[in-house]
C-alpha positions as CSV (number, residue, x, y, z in Angstrom):
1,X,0.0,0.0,0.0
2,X,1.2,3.5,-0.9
3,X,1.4,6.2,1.8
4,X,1.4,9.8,0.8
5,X,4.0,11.8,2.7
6,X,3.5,14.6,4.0
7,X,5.3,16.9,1.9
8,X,2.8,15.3,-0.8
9,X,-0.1,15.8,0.9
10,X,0.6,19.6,1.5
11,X,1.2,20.3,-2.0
12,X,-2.0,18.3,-2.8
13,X,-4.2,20.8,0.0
14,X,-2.3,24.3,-1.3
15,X,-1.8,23.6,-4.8
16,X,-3.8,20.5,-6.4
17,X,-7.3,20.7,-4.6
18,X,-7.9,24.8,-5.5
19,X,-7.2,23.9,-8.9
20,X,-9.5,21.5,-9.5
21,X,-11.6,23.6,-7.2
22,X,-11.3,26.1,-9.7
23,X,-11.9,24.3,-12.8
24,X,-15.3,22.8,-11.1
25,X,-16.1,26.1,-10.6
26,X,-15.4,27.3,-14.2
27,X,-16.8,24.2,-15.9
28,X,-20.2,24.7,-13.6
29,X,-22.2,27.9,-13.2
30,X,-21.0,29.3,-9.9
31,X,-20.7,32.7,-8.2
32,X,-17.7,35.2,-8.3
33,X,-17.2,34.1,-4.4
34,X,-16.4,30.5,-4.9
35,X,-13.5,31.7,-7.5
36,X,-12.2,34.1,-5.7
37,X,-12.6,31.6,-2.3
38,X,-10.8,28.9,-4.3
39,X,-7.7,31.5,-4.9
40,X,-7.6,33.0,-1.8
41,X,-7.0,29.4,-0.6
42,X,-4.6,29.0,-3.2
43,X,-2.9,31.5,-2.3
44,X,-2.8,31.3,1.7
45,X,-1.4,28.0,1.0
46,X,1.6,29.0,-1.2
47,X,2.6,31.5,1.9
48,X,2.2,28.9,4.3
49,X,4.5,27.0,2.5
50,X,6.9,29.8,2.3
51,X,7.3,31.5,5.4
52,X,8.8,28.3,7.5
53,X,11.4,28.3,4.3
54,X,12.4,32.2,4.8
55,X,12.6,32.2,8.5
56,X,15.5,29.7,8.8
């Protein structure tokens, strides 16, 4: 059995899931919010990822 690390499964929760977020969004009728949600999430995620990297 396969075990997703956890460097995986962050990059899967910033990166993977708003995108495909995102592309539901756009393939279905949705509101403005759930975009801009989906890249606000996006985007918390990236600087969560970033911050630990600039602090050492």
């Amino acid at each position: 059995m396969y075990m997703i690390s956890e460097r995986q499964m962050t990059l899967f929760l910033t990166v993977v899931a708003p995108l495909m977020f995102l592309l539901a969004a756009l393939i279905v009728a949705t509101n403005i919010w759930v975009i801009m949600m989906a890249i606000l999430w996006m985007g918390v995620g990236l600087i969560i990822l970033y911050i630990p990297r600039e602090e050492e």
